[in-house]
C-alpha positions in Angstrom: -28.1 -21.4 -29.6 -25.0 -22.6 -27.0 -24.7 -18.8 -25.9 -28.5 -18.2 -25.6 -28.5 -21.7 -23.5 -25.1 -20.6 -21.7 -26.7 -16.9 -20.9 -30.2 -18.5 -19.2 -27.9 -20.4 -17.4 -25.8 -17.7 -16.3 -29.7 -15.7 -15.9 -31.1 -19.0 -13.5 -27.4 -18.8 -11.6 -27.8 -15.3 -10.8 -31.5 -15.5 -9.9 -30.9 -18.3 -7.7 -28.0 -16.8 -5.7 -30.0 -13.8 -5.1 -32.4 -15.8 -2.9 -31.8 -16.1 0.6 -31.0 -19.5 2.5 -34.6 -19.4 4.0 -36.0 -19.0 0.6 -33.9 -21.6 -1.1 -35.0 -24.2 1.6 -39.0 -23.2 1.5 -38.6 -23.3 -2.4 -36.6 -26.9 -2.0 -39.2 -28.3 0.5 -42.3 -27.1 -1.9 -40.8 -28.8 -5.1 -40.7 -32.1 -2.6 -44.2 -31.9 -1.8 -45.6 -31.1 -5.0 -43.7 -34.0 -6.6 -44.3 -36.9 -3.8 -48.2 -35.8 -4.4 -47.8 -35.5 -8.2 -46.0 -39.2 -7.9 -49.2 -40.5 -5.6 -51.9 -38.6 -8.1 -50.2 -40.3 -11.1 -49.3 -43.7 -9.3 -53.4 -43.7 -8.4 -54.4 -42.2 -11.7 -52.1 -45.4 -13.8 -53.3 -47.7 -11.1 -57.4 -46.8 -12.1 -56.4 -46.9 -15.8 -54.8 -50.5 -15.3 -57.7 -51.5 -13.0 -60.2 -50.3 -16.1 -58.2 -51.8 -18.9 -58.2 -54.9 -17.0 -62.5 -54.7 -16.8 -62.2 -53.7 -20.1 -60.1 -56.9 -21.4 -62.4 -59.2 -19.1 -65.5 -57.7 -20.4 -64.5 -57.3 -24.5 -63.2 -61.1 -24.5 -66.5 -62.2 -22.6 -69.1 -60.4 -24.9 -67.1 -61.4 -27.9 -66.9 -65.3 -27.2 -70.8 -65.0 -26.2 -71.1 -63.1 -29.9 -69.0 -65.3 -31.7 -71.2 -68.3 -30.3 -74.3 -66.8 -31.4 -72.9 -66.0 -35.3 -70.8 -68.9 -35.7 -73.8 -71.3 -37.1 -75.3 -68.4 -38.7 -72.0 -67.7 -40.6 -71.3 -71.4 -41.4 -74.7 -71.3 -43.2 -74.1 -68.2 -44.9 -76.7 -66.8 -43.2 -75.5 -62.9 -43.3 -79.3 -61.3 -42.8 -79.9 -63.2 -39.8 -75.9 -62.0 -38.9 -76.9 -58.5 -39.8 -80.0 -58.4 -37.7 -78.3 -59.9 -34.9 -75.6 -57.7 -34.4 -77.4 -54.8 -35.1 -80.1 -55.8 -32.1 -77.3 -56.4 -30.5 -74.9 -53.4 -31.4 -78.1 -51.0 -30.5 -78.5 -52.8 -26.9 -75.3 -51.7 -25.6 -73.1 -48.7 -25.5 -70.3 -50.4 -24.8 -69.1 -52.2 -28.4 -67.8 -49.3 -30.6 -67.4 -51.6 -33.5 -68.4 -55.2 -34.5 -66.4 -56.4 -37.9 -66.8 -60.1 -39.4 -63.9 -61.0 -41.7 -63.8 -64.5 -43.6 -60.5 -66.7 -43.5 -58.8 -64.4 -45.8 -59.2 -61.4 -44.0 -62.0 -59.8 -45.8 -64.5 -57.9 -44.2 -68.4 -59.1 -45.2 -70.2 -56.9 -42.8 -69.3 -54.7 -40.0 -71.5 -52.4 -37.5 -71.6 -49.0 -37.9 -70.3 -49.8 -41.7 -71.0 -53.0 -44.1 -69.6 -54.5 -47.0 -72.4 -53.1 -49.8 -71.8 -49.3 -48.4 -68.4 -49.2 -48.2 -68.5 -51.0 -51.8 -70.7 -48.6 -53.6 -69.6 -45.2 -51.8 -65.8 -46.1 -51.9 -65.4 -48.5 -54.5 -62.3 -50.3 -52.3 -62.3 -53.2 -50.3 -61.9 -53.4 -47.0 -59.9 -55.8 -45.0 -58.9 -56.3 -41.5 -55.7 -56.1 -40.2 -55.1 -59.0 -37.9 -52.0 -58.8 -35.5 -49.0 -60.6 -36.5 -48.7 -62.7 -33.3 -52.6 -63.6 -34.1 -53.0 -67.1 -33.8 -55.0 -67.8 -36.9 -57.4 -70.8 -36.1 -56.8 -70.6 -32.2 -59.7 -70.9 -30.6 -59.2 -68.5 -28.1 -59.9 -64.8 -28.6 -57.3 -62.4 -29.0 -57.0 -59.0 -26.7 -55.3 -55.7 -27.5 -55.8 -52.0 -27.0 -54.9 -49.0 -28.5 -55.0 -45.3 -27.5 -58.1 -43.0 -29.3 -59.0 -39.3 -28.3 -62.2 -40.8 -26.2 -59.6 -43.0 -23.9 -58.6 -46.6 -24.4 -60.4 -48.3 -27.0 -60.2 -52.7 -26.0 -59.6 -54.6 -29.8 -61.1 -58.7 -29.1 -60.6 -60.9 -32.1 -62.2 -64.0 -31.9 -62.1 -66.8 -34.5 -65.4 -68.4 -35.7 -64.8 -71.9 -35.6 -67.8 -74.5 -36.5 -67.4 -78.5 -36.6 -63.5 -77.5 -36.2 -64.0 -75.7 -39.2 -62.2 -72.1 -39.5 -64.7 -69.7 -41.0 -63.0 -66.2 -40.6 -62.7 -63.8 -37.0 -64.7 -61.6 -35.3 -63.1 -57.9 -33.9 -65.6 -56.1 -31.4 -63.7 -52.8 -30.2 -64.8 -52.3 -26.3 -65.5 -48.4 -25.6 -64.0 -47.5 -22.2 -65.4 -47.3 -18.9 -66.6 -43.6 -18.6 -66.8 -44.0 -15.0 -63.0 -44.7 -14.8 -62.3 -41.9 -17.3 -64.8 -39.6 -15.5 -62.4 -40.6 -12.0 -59.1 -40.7 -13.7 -59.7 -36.8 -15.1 -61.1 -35.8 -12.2 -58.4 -37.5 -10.2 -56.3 -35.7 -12.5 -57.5 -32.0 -12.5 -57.9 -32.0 -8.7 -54.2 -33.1 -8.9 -53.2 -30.1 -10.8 -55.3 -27.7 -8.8 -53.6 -28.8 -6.3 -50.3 -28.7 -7.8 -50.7 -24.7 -9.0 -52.8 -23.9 -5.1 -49.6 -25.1 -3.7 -47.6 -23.0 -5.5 -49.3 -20.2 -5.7 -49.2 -20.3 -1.9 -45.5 -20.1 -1.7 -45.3 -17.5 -4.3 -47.8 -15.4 -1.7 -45.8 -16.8 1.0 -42.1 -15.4 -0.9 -44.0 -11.9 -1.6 -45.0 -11.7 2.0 -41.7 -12.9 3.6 -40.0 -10.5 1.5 -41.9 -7.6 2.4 -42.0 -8.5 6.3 -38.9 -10.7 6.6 -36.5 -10.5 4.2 -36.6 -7.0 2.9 -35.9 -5.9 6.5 -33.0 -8.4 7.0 -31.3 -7.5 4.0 -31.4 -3.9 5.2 -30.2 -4.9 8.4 -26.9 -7.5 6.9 -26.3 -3.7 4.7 -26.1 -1.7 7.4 -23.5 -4.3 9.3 -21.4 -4.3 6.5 -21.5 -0.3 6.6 -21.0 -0.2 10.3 -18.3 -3.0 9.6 -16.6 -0.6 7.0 -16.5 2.5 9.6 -19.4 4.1 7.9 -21.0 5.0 11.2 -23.6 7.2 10.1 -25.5 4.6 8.3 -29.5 4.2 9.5 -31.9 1.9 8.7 -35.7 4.3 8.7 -38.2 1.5 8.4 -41.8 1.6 10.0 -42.1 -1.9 11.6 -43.4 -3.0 14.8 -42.6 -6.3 16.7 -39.1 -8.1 17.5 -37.8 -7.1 14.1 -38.7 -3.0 15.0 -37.1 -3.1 18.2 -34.1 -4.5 16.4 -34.0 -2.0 14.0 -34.4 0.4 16.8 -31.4 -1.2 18.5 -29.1 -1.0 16.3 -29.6 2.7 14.6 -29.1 3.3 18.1 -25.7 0.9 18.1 -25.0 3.3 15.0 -25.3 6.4 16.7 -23.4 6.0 19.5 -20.2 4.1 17.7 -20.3 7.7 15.2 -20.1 9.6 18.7 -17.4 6.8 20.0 -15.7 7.4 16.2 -15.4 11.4 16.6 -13.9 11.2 20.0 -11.5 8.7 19.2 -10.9 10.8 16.0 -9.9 14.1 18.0 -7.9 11.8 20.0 -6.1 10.0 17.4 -5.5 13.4 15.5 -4.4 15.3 18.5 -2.0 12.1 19.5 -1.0 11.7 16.0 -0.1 15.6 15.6 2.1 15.4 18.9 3.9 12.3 17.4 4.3 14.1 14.1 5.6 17.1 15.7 8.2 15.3 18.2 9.5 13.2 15.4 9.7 16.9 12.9 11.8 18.1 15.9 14.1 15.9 16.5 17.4 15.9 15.1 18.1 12.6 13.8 16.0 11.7 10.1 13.3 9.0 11.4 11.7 6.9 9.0 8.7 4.5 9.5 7.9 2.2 7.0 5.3 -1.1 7.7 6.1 -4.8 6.8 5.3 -4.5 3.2 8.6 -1.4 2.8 5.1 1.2 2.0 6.1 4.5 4.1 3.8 5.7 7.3 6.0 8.5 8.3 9.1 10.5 7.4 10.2 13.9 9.4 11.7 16.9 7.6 15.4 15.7 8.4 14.7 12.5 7.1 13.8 14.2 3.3 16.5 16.7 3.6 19.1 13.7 4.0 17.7 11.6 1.0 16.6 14.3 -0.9 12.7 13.5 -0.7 11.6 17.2 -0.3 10.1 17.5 -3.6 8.7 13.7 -3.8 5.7 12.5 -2.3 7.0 8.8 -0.7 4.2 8.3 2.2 2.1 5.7 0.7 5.1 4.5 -1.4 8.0 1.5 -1.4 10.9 2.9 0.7 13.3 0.9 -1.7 12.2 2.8 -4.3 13.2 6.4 -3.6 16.2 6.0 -1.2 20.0 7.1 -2.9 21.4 4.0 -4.7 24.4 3.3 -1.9 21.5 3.4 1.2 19.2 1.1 -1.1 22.0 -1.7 -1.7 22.9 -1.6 2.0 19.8 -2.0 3.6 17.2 -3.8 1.5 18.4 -7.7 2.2 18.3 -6.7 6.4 14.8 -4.9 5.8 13.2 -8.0 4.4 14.9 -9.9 7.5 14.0 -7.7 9.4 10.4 -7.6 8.2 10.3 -12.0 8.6 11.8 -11.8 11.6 15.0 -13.0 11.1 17.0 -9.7 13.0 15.6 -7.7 15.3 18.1 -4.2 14.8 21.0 -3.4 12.2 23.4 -0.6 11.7 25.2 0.8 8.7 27.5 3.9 7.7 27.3 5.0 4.2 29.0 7.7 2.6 26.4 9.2 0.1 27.4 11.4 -3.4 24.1 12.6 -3.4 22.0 14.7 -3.0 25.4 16.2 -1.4 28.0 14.8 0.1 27.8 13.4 3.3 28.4 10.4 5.9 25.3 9.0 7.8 24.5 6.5 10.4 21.1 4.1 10.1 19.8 2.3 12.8 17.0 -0.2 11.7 14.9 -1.5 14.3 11.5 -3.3 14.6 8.4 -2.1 15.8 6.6 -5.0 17.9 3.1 -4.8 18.9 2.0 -4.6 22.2 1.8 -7.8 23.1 5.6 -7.6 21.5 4.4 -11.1 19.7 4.4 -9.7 16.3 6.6 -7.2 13.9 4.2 -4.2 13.1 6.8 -2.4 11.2 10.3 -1.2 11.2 11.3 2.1 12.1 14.7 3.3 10.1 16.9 6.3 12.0 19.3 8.3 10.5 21.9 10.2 11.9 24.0 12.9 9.8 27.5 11.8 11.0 29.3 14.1 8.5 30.6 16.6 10.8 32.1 13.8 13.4 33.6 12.2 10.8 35.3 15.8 9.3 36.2 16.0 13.1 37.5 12.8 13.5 39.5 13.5 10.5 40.6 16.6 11.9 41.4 15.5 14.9 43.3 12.5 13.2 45.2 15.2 11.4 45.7 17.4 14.0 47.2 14.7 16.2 49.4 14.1 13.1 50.5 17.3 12.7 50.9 18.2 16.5 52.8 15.0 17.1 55.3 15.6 13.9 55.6 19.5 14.8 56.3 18.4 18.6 58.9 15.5 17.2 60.8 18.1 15.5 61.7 21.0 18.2 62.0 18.0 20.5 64.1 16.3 18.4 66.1 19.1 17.3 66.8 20.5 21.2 67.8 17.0 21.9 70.2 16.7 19.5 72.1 20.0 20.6 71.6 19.8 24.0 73.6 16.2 23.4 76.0 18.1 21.4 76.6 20.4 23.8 76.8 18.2 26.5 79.3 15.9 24.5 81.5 17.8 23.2 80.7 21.5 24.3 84.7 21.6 25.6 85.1 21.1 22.0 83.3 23.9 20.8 84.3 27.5 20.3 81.9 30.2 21.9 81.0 31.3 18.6 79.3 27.2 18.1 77.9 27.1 21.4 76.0 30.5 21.2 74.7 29.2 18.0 73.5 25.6 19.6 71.8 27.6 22.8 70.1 30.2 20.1 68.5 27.2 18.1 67.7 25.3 21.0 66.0 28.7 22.4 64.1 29.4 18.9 62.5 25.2 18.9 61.5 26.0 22.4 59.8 29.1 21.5 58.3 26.9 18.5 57.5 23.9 21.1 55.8 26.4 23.2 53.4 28.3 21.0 52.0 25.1 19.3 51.4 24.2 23.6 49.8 27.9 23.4 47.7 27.4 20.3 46.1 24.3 21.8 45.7 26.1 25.3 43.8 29.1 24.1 41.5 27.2 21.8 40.3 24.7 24.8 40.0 27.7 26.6 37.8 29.4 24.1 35.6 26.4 23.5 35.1 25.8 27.4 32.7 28.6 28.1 35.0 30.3 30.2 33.6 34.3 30.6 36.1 37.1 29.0 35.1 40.8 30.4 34.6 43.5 27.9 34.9 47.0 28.1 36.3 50.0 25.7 39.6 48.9 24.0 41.5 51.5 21.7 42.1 49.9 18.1 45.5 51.9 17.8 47.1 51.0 20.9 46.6 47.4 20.1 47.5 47.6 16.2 50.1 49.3 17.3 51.6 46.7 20.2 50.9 43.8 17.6 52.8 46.0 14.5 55.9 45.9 17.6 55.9 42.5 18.3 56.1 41.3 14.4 58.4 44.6 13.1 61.9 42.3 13.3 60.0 39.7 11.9 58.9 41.5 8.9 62.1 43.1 8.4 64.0 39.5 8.3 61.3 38.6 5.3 61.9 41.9 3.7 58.2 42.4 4.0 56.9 45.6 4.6 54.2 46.2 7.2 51.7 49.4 7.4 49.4 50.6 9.3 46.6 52.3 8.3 44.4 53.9 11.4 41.8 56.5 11.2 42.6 59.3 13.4 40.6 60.1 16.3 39.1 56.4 16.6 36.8 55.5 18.9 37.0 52.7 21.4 35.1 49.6 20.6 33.7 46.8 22.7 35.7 44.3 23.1 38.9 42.4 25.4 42.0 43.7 24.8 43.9 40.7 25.5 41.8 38.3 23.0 42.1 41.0 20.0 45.7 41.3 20.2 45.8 38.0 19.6 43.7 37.9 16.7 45.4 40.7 15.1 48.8 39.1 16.2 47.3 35.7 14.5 46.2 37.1 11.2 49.6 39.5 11.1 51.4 36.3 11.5 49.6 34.1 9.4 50.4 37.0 6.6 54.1 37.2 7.0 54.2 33.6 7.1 52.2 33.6 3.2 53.8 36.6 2.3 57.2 36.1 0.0 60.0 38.7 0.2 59.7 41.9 -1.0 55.3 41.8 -0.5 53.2 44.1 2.5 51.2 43.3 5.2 48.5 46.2 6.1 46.6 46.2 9.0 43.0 48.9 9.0 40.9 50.3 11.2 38.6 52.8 10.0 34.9 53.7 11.1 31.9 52.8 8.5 30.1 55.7 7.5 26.5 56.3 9.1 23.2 54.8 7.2 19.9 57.3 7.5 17.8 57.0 10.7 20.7 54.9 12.5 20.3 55.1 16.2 24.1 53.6 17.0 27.1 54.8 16.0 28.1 52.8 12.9 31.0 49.9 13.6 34.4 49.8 13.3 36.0 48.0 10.6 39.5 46.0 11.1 41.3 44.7 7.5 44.4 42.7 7.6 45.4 42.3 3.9 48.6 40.9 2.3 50.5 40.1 -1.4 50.8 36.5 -0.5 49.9 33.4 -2.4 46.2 33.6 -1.7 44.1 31.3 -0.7 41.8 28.9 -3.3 38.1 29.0 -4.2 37.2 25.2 -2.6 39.6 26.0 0.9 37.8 29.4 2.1 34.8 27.6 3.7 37.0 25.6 5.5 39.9 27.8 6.4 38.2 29.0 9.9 37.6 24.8 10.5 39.7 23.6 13.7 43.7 21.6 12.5 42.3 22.7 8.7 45.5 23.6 7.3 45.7 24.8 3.4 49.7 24.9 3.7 49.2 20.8 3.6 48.1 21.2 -0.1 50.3 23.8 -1.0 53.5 24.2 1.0 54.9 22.7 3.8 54.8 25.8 6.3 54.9 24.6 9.9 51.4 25.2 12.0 49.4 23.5 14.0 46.2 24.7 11.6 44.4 26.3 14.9 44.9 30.0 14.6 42.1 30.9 12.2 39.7 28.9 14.2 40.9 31.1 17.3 40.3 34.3 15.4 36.7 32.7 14.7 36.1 31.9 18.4 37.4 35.0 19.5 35.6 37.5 17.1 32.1 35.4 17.6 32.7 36.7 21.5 32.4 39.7 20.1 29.1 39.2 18.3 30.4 39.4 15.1 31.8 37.6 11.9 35.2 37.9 10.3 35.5 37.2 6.8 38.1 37.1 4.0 38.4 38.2 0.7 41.0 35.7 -1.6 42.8 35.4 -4.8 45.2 32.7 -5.9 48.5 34.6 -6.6 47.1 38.1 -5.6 46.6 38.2 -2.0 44.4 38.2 0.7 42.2 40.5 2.9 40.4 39.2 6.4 37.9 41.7 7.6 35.7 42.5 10.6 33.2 44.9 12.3 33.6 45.6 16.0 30.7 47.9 18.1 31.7 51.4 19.1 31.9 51.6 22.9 29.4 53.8 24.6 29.5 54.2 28.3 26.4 53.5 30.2 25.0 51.9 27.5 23.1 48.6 27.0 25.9 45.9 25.2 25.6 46.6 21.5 25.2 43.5 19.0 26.8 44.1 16.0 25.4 42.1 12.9 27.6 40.5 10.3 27.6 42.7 7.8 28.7 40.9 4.5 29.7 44.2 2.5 33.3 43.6 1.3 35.9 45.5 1.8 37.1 49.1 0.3 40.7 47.5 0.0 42.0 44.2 -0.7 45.8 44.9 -1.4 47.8 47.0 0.5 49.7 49.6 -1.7 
């Protein structure tokens, strides 16, 4: 019963909110009216009834003291006839008595009108008494009044007591019918009350339909169509056939409608086409760039940005920022992002080294994104710079100014220390002593030098300066460098060979840079190489591939029976001050002459590479273009195929 009760409720509740304020106040103001004429019908109606039961009670105690005046004398002598005869004249004169009973002091009835003692005796066999009220006086001598309700209307009760010489004889009850007149005008009043009462509301009802179907119905469609045009659904319409203020409105604002969906497709193509230049400058640029709102959800994140973190495979736009960036980024950043985001700081930067998704040092710059008004934070735009290869290079250079100064210290130190000798004590010293002093003062200033050289021709290289190029023969130069390190093989008891294909053709190239890359790796060889190994140097032509228009390249090998070079060093061996003799030996160097042979062989358009075993040996190798005369400059592409020969034998 509670949830049935609990369900119209929630049935009323629902109705009732469905109805608009207009409606809700019309249905209000009717329920007023209908009660404060209800409350005057019924305040009229109660004041006629009170009015008649007044006549009533005036008129029943009147007739019945004028009856019981007549009877009394007639009941003291036990004179019922003339009793009976009298009240029946009288009982047929008038419509108004309904009853007329005579009871004697002990209640007992005697005689009564329509009904009298012998009937009632020999139909019903009972006796009959009245039932006086309890506040009755008895032997009062004034009557008694009350009234009780019937189907016919309010029937008046008089009970008079018959009282002769002071003598109480019994009571008299006459029952007053009402006055038709005031129950004719109280029903009437009544029924013209509720017809009034129903008219009223069946005129609201007709009133609701008909506002609904001119009124409301059109406004509801109207407050629908806001909230679509509020929502961006421009192409909403509203197709209803009215005329008046409410049509023109209508008319209005599908015409509002339309012209906001033409306003929404041009600012579309000009969002889209602004938003597709935006995208593609921030794809483009360099630096990872990041754009997350005040919540950390991510608007915008360019290619370098994913490569960095390691996004390319995740879908983060949409997403928490926190969520997806490397562990060591996340810890750094998220307590200035929320400060950021309140307000607190307006730009931070960090550097983090990061283990994955590879190794590598970055630089974020977090900054906020004000609005135009620069009055409030719109969101916070995170940049990140890949800082890995300053930070080799600032390690390099650390180490290259490390091992520059402590290979300068020592030929410095060590000429100083003679030429003090010598200047000290050099009438002291045989010839044999000084000739020693002047030759080791002469070999650290040859050291001193080339390191001064090493450094001179790489800033050269790097500067952009312009080398000429023109037809160089391999031989003569293989053959010049093979010269220059002959007495230096020979003191290592290292053997040297050459190995040049006859007839070779001239390549494109500078004579002066490859000498020095041939003297370079040569060097570098002897250097690695223990006693007793060999150094070859090769230059042979590649053999011709079908349909080639060029002349195939010329291939230059330098390979030696040194100590080799490991696995995790040969991507760095060509980097500038990399040295791998700091991991494995002590060798003196200033770790620049590989990165010269790099420089100086990517003049000539191509690549050198190496081929390396720990304990075996080692094999650099490169392709050079055949000089033609009159001919456009050849570019010679890396080619990658490794080498016939990788120890000399």
């Amino acid at each position: 019963m509670l949830a049935l009760l609990k369900t119209i409720r929630h049935a009323i509740a629902s109705w009732w909110s469905e109805f608009t304020l207009q409606t809700k106040l019309l249905a209000v103001a009717t329920m007023v009216v209908s009660l404060v004429m209800s409350g005057l019908t019924f305040w009229a109606v109660n004041t006629i009834q009170q009015d008649a039961r007044m006549n009533d009670t005036r008129f029943g105690r009147d007739l019945g003291l004028l009856l019981a005046a007549n009877v009394a004398p007639l009941v003291a002598d036990n004179n019922l006839t003339e009793v009976a005869q009298f009240s029946q004249r009288f009982y047929s004169s008038t419509s108004s008595v309904r009853y007329m009973l005579y009871a004697d002091d002990t209640g007992k009835i005697f005689f009564g009108i329509p009904f009298w003692e012998p009937e009632v005796e020999n139909s019903l066999t009972i006796e009959r008494r009245i039932q006086l009220p309890e506040d009755y006086p008895g032997d009062g001598e004034k009557p008694m009044v009350r009234q009780h309700t019937t189907p016919s209307g309010t029937v008046t009760d008089v009970f008079i007591p018959l009282i002769v010489d002071k003598k109480y004889l019994g009571v008299l009850a006459i029952g007053i019918n009402p006055n038709q007149t005031a129950v004719i005008s109280t029903n009437f009043t009544r029924d013209v009350t509720i017809a009034v009462f129903i008219t009223i509301w069946v005129m609201v009802i007709l009133a609701g339909v008909i506002n609904a179907l001119t009124i409301t119905k059109p406004i509801k469609e109207l407050l629908v169509g806001v909230k679509q045009i509020a929502a961006g659904n421009f192409k909403q319409r509203i197709d209803l056939p009215l005329g008046g203020e409410l049509g023109e409105l209508i008319f209005s604002f599908n015409e509002m409608a339309e012209r906001l969906e033409r306003y929404e497709e041009q600012n579309i193509e000009e969002l889209t086409a602004e938003k597709a230049k935006l995208e593609t400058l921030v794809s483009t640029i360099a630096d990872g760039a990041v754009l997350i709102d005040n919540n950390m959800q991510v608007i915008l994140v360019n290619p370098t940005a994913q490569r960095i973190f390691g996004w390319e495979a995740a879908e983060v736009v949409g997403r928490n920022v926190l969520h997806h960036l490397p562990p060591a980024v996340q810890m750094e950043i998220t307590r200035p992002l929320y400060e950021m985001a309140s307000g607190e700081c307006e730009s931070a930067e960090f550097r983090i080294f990061l283990n994955q998704p590879i190794h590598r040092t970055i630089r974020i710059l977090l900054t906020t994104v004000l609005n135009q008004q620069r009055e409030s934070i719109k969101g916070i735009a995170i940049t990140i710079q890949d800082i890995t290869r300053e930070v080799e290079l600032n390690e390099a250079k650390s180490q290259f100014i490390s091992n520059v100064s402590h290979e300068l210290r020592t030929p410095l130190f060590n000429i100083k220390t003679y030429i003090e000798t010598l200047h000290d004590y050099g009438e002291d010293l045989g010839i044999k002593e000084r000739q020693e002093f002047l030759q080791t003062v002469n070999h650290e200033t040859d050291r001193l030098t080339r390191l001064v050289n090493d450094v001179l021709d790489l800033s050269k290289l790097e500067s952009g300066r312009n080398y000429s190029f023109d037809g160089v023969d391999l031989a003569q130069a293989i053959e010049q460098t093979l010269r220059t390190y002959q007495l230096n093989a020979k003191d290592k008891c290292v053997e040297l060979i050459q190995e040049v294909a006859p007839n070779l053709p001239f390549v494109v190239g500078n004579y002066d840079l490859l000498v020095q890359v041939f003297g370079n790796l040569i060097g570098n060889a002897l250097k690695f190489t223990k006693a007793g190994g060999k150094v070859a140097i090769r230059a042979y032509q590649l053999d011709s591939k079908p349909n080639q228009a060029q002349s195939p390249p010329v291939r230059i090998e330098i390979s030696d029976t040194g100590i080799g070079i490991a696995t995790e060093d040969q991507h760095s061996i060509f980097e500038r001050f990399f040295r791998v003799e700091n991991r494995v030996h002590t060798l003196e160097g200033t770790g620049l002459g590989l990165s010269i042979v790099r420089n100086i062989i990517d003049r000539h358009r191509s690549k050198v590479h190496l081929v390396s075993e720990v304990g075996v040996g080692t094999t650099f190798w490169f392709d050079l273009a055949v000089f033609e005369e009159q001919a456009a400059p050849v570019v010679v592409e890396p080619n990658t195929e490794t080498p016939k020969i990788t120890q000399p034998y």
